[in-house]
VOGU-3710 file (C-alpha; in Angstrom, 3 decimals, decimal comma):
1> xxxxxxxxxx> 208,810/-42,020/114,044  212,072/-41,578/111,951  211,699/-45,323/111,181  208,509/-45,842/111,253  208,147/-47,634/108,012  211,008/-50,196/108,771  208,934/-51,093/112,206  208,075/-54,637/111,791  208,811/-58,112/113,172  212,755/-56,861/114,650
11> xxxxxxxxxx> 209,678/-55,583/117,375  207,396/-57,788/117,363  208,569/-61,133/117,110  212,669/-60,722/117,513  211,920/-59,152/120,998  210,242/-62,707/121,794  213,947/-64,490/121,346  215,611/-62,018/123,082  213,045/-62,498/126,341  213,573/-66,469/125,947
21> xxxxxxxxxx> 217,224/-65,588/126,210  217,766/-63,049/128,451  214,715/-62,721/130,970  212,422/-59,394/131,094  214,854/-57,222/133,256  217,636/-58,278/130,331  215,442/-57,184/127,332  214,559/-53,847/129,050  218,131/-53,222/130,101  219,080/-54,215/126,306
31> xxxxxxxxxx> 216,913/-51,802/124,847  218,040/-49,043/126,775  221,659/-49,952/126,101  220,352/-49,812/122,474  218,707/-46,755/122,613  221,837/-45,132/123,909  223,884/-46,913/121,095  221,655/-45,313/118,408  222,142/-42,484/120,053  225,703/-42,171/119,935
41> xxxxxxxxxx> 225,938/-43,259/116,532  223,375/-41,118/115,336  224,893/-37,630/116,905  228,313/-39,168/115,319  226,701/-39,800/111,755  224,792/-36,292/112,038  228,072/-34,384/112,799  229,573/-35,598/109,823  226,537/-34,910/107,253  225,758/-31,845/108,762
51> xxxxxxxxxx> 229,163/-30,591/106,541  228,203/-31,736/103,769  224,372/-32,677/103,762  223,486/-34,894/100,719  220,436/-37,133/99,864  223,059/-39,972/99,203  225,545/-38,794/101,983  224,852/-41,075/105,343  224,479/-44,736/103,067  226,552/-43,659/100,800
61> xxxxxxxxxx> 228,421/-40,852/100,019  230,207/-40,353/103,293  232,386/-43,194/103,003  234,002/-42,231/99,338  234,687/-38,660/100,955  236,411/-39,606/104,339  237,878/-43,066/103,886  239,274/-45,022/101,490  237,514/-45,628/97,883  238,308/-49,720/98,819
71> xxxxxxxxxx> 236,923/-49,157/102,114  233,920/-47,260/100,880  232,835/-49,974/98,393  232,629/-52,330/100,682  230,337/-50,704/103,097  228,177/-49,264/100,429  227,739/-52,743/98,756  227,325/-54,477/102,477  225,077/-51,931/103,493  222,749/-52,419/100,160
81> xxxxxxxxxx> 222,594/-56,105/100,444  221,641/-56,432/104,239  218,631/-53,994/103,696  217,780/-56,628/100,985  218,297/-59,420/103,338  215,839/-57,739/105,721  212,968/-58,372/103,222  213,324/-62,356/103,062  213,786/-62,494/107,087  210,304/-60,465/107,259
91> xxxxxxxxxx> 208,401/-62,908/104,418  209,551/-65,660/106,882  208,742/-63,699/109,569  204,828/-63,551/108,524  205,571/-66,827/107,430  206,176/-67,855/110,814  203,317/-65,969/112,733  200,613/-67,320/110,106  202,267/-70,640/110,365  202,054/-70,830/114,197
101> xxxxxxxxxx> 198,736/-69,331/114,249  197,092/-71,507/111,945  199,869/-74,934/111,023  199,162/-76,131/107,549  200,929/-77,358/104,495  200,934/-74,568/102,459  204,265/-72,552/103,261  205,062/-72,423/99,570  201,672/-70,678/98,443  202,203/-68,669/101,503
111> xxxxxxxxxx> 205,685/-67,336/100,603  204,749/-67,336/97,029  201,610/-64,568/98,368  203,536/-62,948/100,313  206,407/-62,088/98,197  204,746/-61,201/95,342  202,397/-58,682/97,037  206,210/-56,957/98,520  208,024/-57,384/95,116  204,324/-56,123/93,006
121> xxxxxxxxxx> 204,002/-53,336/95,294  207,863/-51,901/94,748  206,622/-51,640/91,515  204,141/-49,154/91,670  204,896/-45,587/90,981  206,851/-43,932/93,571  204,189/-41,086/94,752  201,745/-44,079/95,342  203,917/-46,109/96,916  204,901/-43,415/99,628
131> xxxxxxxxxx> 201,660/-42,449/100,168  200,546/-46,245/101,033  203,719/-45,868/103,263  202,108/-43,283/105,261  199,081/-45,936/105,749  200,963/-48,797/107,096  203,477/-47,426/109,248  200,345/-45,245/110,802  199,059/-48,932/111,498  201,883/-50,827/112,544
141> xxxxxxxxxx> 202,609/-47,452/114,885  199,067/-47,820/116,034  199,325/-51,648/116,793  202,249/-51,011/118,935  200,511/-48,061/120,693  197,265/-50,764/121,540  199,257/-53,738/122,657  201,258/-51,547/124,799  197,714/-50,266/126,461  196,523/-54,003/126,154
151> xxxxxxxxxx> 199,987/-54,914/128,228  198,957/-51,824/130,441  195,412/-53,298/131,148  196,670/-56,764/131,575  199,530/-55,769/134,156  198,002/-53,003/136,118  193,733/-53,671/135,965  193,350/-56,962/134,498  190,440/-57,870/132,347  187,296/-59,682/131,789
161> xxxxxxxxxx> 187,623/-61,074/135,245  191,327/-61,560/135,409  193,505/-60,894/138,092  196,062/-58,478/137,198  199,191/-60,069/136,449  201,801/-57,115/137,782  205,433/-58,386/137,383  204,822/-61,977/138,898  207,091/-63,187/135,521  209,951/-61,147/136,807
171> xxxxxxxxxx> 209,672/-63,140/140,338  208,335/-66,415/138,239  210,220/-67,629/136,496  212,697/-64,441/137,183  213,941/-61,490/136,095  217,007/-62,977/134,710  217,934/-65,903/132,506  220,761/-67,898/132,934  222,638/-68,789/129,427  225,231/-71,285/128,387
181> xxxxxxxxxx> 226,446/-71,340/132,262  224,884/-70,842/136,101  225,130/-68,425/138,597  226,487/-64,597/137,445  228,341/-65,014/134,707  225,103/-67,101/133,122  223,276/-64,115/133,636  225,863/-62,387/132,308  225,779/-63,807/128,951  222,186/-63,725/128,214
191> xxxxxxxxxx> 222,666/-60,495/129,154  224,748/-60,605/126,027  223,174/-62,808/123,899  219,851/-60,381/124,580  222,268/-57,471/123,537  222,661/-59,208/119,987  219,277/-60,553/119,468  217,419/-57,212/120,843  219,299/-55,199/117,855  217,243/-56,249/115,128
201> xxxxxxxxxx> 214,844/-53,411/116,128  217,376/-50,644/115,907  219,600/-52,014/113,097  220,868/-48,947/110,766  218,457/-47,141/113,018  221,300/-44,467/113,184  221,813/-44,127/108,813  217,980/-43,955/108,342  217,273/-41,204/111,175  220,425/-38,963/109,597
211> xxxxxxxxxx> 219,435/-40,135/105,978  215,555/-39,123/106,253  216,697/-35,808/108,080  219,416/-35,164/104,822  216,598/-35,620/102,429  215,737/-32,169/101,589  219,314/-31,654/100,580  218,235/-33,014/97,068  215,761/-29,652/96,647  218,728/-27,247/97,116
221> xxxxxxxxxx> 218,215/-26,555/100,797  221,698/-27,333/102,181  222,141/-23,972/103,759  219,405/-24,468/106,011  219,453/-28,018/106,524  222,673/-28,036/108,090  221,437/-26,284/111,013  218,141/-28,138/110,987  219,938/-31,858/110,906  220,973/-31,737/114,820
231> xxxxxxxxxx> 217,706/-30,944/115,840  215,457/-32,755/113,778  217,574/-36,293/114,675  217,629/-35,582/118,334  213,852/-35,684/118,071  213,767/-38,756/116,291  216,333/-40,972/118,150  213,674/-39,733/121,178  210,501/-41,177/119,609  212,197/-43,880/118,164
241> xxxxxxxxxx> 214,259/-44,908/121,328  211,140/-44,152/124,263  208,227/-46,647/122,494  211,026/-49,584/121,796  211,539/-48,977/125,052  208,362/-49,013/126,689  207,460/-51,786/124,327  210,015/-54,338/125,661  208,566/-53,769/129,017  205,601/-54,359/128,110
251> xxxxxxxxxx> 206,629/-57,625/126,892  208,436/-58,585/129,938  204,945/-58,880/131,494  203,034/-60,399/128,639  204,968/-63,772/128,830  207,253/-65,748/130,907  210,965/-66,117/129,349  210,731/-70,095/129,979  207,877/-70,925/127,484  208,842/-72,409/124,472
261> xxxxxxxxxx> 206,168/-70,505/122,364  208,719/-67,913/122,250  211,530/-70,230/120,187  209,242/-72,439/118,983  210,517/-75,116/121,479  213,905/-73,560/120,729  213,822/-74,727/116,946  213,536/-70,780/116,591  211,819/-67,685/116,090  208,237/-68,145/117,763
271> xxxxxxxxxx> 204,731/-66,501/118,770  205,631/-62,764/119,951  205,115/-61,895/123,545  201,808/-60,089/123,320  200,343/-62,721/121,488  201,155/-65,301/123,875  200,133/-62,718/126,897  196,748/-62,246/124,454  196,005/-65,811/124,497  197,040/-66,779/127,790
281> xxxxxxxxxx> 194,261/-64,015/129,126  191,371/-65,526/126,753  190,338/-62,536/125,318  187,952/-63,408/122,555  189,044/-62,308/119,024  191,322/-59,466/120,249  194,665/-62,120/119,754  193,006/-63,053/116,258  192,992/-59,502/115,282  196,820/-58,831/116,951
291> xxxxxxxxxx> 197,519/-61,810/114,670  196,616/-60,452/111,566  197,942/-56,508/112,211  201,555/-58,486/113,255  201,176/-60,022/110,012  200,533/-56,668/108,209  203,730/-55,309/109,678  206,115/-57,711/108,962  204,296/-57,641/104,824  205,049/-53,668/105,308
301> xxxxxxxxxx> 208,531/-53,667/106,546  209,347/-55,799/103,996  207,922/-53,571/101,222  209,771/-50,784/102,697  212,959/-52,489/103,174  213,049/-53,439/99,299  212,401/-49,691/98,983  215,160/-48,946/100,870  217,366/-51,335/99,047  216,895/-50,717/95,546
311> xxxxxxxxxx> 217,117/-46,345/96,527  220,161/-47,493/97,744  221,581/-49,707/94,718  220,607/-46,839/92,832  222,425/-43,378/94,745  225,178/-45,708/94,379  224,599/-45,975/90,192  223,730/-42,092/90,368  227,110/-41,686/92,056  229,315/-43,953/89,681
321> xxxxxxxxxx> 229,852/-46,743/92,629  227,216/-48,846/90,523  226,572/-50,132/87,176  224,399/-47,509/85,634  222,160/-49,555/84,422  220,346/-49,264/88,299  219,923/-45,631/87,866  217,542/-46,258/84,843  214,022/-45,010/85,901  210,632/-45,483/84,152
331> xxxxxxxxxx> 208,347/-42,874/83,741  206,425/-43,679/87,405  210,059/-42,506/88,602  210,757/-46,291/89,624  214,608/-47,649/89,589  213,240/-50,794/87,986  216,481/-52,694/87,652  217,734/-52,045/91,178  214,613/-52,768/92,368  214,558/-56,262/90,284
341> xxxxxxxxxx> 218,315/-56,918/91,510  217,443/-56,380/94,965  214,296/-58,550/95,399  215,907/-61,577/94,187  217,395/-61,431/97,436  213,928/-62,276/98,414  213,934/-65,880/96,852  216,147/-67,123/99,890  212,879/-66,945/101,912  211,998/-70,160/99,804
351> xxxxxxxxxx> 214,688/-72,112/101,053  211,650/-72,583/104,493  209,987/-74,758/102,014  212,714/-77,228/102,765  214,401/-75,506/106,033  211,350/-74,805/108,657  210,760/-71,643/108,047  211,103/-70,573/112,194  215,257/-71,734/111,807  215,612/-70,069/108,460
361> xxxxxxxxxx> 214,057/-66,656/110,643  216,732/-67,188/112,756  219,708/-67,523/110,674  218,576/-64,034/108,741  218,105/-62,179/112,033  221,696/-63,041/112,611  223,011/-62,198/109,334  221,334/-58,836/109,534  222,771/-57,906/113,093  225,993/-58,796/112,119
371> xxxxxxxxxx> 226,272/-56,732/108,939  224,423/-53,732/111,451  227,822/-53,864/113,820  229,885/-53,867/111,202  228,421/-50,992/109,183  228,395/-48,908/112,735  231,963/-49,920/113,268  232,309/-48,047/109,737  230,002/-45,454/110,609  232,177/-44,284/113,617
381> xxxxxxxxxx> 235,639/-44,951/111,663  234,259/-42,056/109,019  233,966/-39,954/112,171  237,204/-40,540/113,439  238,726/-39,569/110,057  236,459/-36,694/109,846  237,237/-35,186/113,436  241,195/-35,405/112,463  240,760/-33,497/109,296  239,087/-30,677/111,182
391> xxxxxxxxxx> 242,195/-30,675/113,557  244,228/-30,579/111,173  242,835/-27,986/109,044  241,330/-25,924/111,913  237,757/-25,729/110,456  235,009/-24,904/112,716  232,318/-27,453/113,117  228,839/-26,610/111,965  227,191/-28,818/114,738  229,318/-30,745/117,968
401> xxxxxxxxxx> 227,281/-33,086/119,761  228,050/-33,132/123,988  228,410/-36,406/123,198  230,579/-36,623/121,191  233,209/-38,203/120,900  232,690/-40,328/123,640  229,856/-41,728/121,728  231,596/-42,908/118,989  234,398/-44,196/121,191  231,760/-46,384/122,851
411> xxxxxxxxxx> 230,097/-47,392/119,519  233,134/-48,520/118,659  233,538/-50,845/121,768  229,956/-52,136/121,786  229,925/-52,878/117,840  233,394/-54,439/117,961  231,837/-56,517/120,650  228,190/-57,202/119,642  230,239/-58,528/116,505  232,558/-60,589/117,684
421> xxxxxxxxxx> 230,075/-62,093/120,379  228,041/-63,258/117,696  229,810/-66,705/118,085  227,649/-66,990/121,504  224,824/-68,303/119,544  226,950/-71,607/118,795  227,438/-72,539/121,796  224,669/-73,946/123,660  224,359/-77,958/122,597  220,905/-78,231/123,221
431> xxxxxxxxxx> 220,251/-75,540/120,504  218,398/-77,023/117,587  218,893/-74,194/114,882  221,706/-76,282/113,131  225,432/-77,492/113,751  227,925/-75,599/115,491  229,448/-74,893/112,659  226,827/-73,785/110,319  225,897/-71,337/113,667  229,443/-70,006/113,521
441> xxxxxxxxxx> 229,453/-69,479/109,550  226,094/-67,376/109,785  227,791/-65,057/112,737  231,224/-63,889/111,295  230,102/-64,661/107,110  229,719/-60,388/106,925  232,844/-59,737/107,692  234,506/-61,858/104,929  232,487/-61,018/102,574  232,776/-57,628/103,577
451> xxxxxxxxxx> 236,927/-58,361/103,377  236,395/-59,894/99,420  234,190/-56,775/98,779  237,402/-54,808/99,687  240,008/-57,094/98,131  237,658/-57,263/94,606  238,124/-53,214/94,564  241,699/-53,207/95,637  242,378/-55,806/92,919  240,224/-53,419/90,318
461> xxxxxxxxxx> 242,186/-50,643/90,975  245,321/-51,765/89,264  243,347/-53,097/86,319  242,346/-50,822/83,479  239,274/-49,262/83,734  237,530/-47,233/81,096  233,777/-46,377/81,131  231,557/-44,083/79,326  230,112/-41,454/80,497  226,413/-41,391/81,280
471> xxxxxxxxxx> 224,141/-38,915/79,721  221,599/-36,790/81,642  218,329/-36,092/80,249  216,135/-33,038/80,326  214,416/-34,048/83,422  217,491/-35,213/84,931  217,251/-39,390/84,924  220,190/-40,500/84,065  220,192/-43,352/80,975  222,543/-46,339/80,474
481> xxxxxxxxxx> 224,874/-46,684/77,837  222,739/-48,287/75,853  220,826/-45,512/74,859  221,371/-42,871/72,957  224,454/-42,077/71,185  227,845/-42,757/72,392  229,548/-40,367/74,272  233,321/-40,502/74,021  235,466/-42,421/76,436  236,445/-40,370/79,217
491> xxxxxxxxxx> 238,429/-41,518/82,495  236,813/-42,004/85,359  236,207/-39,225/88,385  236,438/-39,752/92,102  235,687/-37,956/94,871  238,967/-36,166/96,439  239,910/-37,122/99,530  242,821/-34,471/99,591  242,370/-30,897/101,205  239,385/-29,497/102,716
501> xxxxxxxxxx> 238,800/-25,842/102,496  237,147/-23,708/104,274  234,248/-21,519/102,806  235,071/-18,063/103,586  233,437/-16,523/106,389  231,285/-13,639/104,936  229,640/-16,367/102,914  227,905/-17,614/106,251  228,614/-20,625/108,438  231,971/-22,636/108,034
511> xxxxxxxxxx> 231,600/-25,966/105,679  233,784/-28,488/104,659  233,895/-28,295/100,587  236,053/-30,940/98,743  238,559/-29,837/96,233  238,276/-31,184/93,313  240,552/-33,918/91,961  240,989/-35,621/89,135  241,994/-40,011/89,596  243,460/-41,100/86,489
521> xx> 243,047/-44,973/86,316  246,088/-46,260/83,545
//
């Protein structure tokens, strides 16, 4: 799978709110609306890189070449930051299963374990680390694959004597939850609410499925890349999208959407579904060891989330969006400043030692959604921009999606939504996952920081800016200013966003290529 690393507790656990919520035919129906979302925005983020295929391009790049430099920084820096908020919500995840599993008072040696074995393990030099990659996300794929079969067994056969269960928790207690309100439009909503909660699995689903498909670009193989980017994400939005999918039905008949071991008594994030169907079918040991491989995914995905962080902190240093101190690398080819920047985001996992640690899981899974909408809203606005510069300079597209551009059109609609909506969560009085208020600040707080991201940039714009420019050694790590001699001041270069020209046609297929401009800051 495309994202198999990131495949953690947005699956495992999150799917157990969204049941709670919205009911077993809800969650399935959410998933597939989901999976057609990523979809969209995937064929709409591939059209666009397959141009101009870059290993920085879909989290970065992109944005600097089709929209403005204001705009750009604020999605680059939004999109960095989330992926680090993604490690603290899985530590409190696996804080959360352990802590359910086995209640104690020992949360702060927990975290402490926990975090140090994600942060340690960033640490390590970068061919190890990818190859223990390849370890746990075969694992957390392969504990997805058996509970699915266990859910299989359970529904269909039953075992060790028991009856099998079928779908008697779509008939009782239903197949649909009513939310905030009765009747339709209660269905409706947690419907809705499901939508939002559900999306924690396939957040920036769309960036890393284009990104890992770009990669090669770095090894000077953009010629052929460009015409292997279409099909190579088509195959991975199909085994990304058809497990997630089969997985939330699965779930649907492992527990009942009234039991409050899903929320934790609605404090919360609780048990996940399988565990709760493993328990409730008194299978000896199997739950203990579902238990401890949930466990192991949520520690992965957070590893690989910090990975995915601090790469990102540091294309944007390689690129001149960044301090360049983040591009520094040691001699294990580790970014060891971006890495240290981005896992103090981690330390907000502590705040469960005071805030139980099933609310605090809560408020990050809604931080992260929100900041996914918003950087898909952004995602399809570098389409639009890109589509209208290749009417108006009549250049042939390299790849066109049949999708397209309805996709992005309804991308658009559903993130603009999904974002908005987020203010759903404060509604219900009965919820016990804080005020009203402090619910409301969690669901729209991306989108003004993502507005004083873009005001800080406009505002740095008119102020003079010199820096110095970074030197490149022999093997091509780039150094801070610190080291070295100094090179003289020079002004600082941006990437054009003025004409696009064609590459002439005997050279091959048509690209987009960027002339070059020089921005002179005064």
């Amino acid at each position: 799978m495309a994202i198999g690393p990131t495949i953690g507790t947005g699956l495992f656990i999150g799917a157990g709110q969204a049941l709670a919520v919205g009911g077993p035919a809800s969650l399935l129906l959410s998933y597939i609306t989901l999976s057609l979302l990523t979809y969209a925005m995937t064929t709409s983020v591939a059209e666009v890189s397959t141009h101009m295929p870059s290993q920085h391009g879909t989290l970065v790049n992109n944005g600097y070449l089709y929209l403005s430099r204001s705009v750009a920084f604020a999605s680059a820096y939004l999109r960095w930051y989330t992926l680090a908020l993604f490690v603290p919500y899985e530590i409190t995840s696996a804080v959360v299963n352990l802590g359910l599993w086995k209640p104690g008072s020992t949360i702060a040696i927990r975290l402490v374990i926990i975090t140090i074995i994600v942060v340690g393990c960033n640490f390590l030099p970068e061919r190890l680390f990818k190859s223990s990659e390849r370890l746990f996300t075969a694992i957390k794929i392969g504990t997805m694959v058996t509970l699915f079969i266990l859910s299989l067994a359970l529904g269909l056969g039953g075992v060790d004597g028991q009856p099998p269960w079928g779908f008697q928790y779509w008939k009782r207690p239903g197949a649909m939850n009513e939310y905030i309100v009765r009747g339709a439009w209660g269905r409706v909503f947690g419907f809705f609410q499901c939508l939002i909660d559900g999306s924690i699995a396939f957040t920036f689903a769309p960036e890393l499925i284009v990104h890992r498909a770009e990669m090669p670009a770095s090894l000077g193989e953009t010629a052929t890349l460009s015409a292997a980017i279409p099909i190579r994400v088509t195959s991975d939005v199909a085994q990304t999208a058809f497990p997630y999918i089969l997985s939330s039905l699965a779930m649907g008949v492992m527990a009942p959407f009234d039991t409050g071991r899903l929320t934790n008594n609605g404090t919360g994030s609780g048990f996940s579904p399988y565990l709760i169907g493993l328990k409730d079918a008194n299978i000896q040991i199997v739950p203990t060891i579902a238990m401890v491989a949930i466990l192991l995914s949520a520690v992965a995905s957070a590893r690989s989330f910090l990975y995915l962080s601090s790469r990102t902190l540091c294309a944007m240093s390689e690129l001149g969006h960044a301090p360049s101190i983040f591009s520094i690398r040691n001699s294990w080819n580790v970014p060891y400043f971006a890495v240290g920047v981005s896992a103090l985001f981690s330390c907000l996992a502590f705040v469960s030692v005071k805030v139980p640690s099933t609310i605090m899981n809560t408020y990050f899974l809604r931080l992260v959604t929100s900041a996914g909408f918003l950087s898909s809203l952004v995602s399809c606005t570098i389409y639009r921009h890109f589509n209208q510069r290749l009417a108006v300079t009549r250049i042939a597209r390299r790849y066109s999606s049949s999708f397209q551009p309805f996709g992005t059109y309804l991308g658009m609609v559903l993130s603009t939504l999904l974002l908005l909506g987020g203010g759903l969560w404060a509604a219900p009085k009965g919820n016990l996952t804080g005020s009203r208020a402090a619910r409301l600040v969690i669901a729209y707080i991306n989108i003004v920081i993502f507005g004083l991201l873009f005001l800080f940039h406009r505002f740095h714009e008119f102020v003079p800016v010199v820096e110095v420019e970074r030197q490149v050694g022999i093997g091509g790590r780039r150094y801070g200013d610190h080291e070295g001699p100094k090179e003289p001041r020079t002004q600082k270069m941006y990437p054009s966003r003025g004409k696009l020209d064609p590459i002439p046609e005997g050279a091959g297929a048509f690209e987009l290529r960027l002339s070059q401009t020089t921005f002179a800051e005064h």
